[in-house]
N, C-alpha and C positions, 0 to 999 in steps of 0.2 A: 504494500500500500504506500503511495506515495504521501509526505512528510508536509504536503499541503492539502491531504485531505484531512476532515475534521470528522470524530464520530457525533452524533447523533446524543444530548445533551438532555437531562431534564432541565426546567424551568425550577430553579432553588426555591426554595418554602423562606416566605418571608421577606420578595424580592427587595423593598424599600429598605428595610435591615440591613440585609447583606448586602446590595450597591452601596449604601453608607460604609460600610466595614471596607471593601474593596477602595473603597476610595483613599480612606485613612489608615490601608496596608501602602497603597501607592504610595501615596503621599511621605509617609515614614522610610520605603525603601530607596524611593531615589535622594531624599534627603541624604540619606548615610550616604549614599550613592557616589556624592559629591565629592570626600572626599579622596577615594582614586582620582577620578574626575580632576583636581585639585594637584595634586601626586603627579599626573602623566603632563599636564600644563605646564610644570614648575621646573619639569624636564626636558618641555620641547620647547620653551620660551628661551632665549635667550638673556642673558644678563647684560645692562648696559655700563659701560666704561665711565667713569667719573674720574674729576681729579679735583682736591679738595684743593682750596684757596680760604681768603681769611673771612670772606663770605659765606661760606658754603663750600657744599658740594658742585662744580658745573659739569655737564658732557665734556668727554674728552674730545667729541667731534662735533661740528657744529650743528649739522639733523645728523643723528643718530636715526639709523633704520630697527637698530633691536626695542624700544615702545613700540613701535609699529608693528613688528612680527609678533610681540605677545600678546597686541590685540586679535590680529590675524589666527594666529593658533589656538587662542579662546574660542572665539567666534567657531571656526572649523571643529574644534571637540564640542563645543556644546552643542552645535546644530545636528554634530552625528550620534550625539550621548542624547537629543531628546527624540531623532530617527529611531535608535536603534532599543529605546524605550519603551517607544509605542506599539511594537512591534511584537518588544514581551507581554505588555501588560496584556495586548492583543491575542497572545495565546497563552499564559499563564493562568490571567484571569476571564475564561472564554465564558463561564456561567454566569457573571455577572457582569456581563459587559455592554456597556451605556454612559451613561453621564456620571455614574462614581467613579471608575476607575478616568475619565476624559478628566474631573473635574479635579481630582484628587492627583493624576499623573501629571497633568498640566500645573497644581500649586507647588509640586514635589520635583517638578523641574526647576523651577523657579530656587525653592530652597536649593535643590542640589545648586547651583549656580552661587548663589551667597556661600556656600560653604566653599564651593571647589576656589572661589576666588580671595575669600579671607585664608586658608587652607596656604593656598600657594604664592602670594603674596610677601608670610611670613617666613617661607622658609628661604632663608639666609639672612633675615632681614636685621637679627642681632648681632649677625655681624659688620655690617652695614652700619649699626647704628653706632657700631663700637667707634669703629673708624673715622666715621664724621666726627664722633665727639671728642676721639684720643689724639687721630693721628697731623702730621704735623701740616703746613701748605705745601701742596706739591707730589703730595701721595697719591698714585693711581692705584684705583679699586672698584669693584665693579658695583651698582644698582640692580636687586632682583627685580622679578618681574614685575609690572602690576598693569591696569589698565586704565586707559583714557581715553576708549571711547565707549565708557558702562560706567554705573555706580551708583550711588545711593543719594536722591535727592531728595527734600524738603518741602514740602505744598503746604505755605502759609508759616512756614517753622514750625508746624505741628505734625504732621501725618508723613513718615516716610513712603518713596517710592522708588523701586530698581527703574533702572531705565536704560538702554545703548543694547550693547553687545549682552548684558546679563538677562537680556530675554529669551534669547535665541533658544537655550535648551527649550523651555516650555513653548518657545513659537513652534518647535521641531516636532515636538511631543503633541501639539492640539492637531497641528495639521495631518500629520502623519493617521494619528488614531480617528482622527475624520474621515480620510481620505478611505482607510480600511471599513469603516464604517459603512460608506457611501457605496464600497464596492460587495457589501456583503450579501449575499443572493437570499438570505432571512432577514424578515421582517425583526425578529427578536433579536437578532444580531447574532443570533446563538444556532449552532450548527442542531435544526430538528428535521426527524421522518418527513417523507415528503410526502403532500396528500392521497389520500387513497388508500393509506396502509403502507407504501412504498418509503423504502431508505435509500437517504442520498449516499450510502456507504456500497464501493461497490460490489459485487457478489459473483459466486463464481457463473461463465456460462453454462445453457442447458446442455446435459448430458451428450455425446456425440452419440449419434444411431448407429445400431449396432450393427458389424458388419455383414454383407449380404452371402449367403452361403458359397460356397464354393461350387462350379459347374464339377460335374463328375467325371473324374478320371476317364483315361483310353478303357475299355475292356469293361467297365462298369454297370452292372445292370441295370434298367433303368426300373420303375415300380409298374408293379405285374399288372396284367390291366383288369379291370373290376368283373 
């Protein structure tokens, strides 16, 4: 049986319940999710070059290309981290699937996002902080990753909101499990018997008919006549 056929599902007791459940399983897995997520960024970002003066820290180059590449390699894992999300929850969670796991995978992308980018951010960054504050003018050392074109704004200085590149994972994640949605050939979303009695699961062919005798040998008598 091929690995994109789906069997034949009951409808879970209690749907409103468990699409809630489903949603706030989502939501809490790709949270954690994040930080790998976070981990593998911090690894393909590069670091940028500083040289401390009596200022500050400035670029060692006047545009530095590595900020740019670690927006760029955010951007590209998160968009494939909320693809390759929707995909699971899409058959993970295949009895409960609707707008809890949509709503709960789409807020849980979002977290995984906040995390992978606080996550990866920090690491190297006390050393970093060492050096600006210790070391003398003239020292070159490198700036870990971080980004600039995503982050965390303010509506009104009361109500935070993500905004840039930290959406992508849940943009990846809503469309993705839409798009599965949209192509699914049940109404319930959920792989059921097809009407009539009939399952969409496929089944062996009818029997082959069985073979036709044999004509009779040279010499063979044939039956005696009545």
């Amino acid at each position: 049986m091929p690995w994109w056929w789906e069997q034949p599902v009951a409808p879970p007791p209690g749907g409103r319940r468990r699409a809630v459940r489903a949603g706030l399983v989502a939501f809490g897995a790709l949270t954690v999710l994040g930080a790998p997520l976070g981990l593998l960024w911090a690894a393909a970002a590069p670091a940028t070059p500083v040289v401390k003066t009596a200022q500050g820290a400035v670029y060692a180059q006047p545009q530095p290309e590595q900020p740019v590449a670690a927006d760029g390699w955010f951007s590209l894992l998160g968009l494939g981290f909320g693809v390759l999300a929707a995909v699971a929850l899409w058959f993970l969670l295949r009895r409960t699937r609707g707008p809890g796991p949509l709503v709960g995978g789409t807020v849980g992308g979002l977290g995984a996002a906040l995390v992978a980018w606080q996550l990866g951010r920090r690491i190297g960054l006390s050393t970093y902080q060492r050096l600006l504050d210790g070391a003398p003018p003239g020292t070159a050392f490198t700036k870990p990753a971080d980004l600039r074109a995503g982050g965390i704004d303010w509506f009104h200085g009361v109500l935070p909101y993500p905004h840039g590149n930290l959406l992508l994972p849940a943009f990846g994640l809503a469309v993705t499990y839409t798009l599965l949605a949209g192509w699914s050939r049940w109404p319930s979303l959920r792989p059921e018997p097809e009407p009539g009695g009939l399952s969409s699961v496929p089944v062996a062919g009818p029997p082959a008919p069985s073979a036709a005798p044999e004509p009779p040998g040279p010499g063979a008598t044939g039956p005696s006549p009545g």
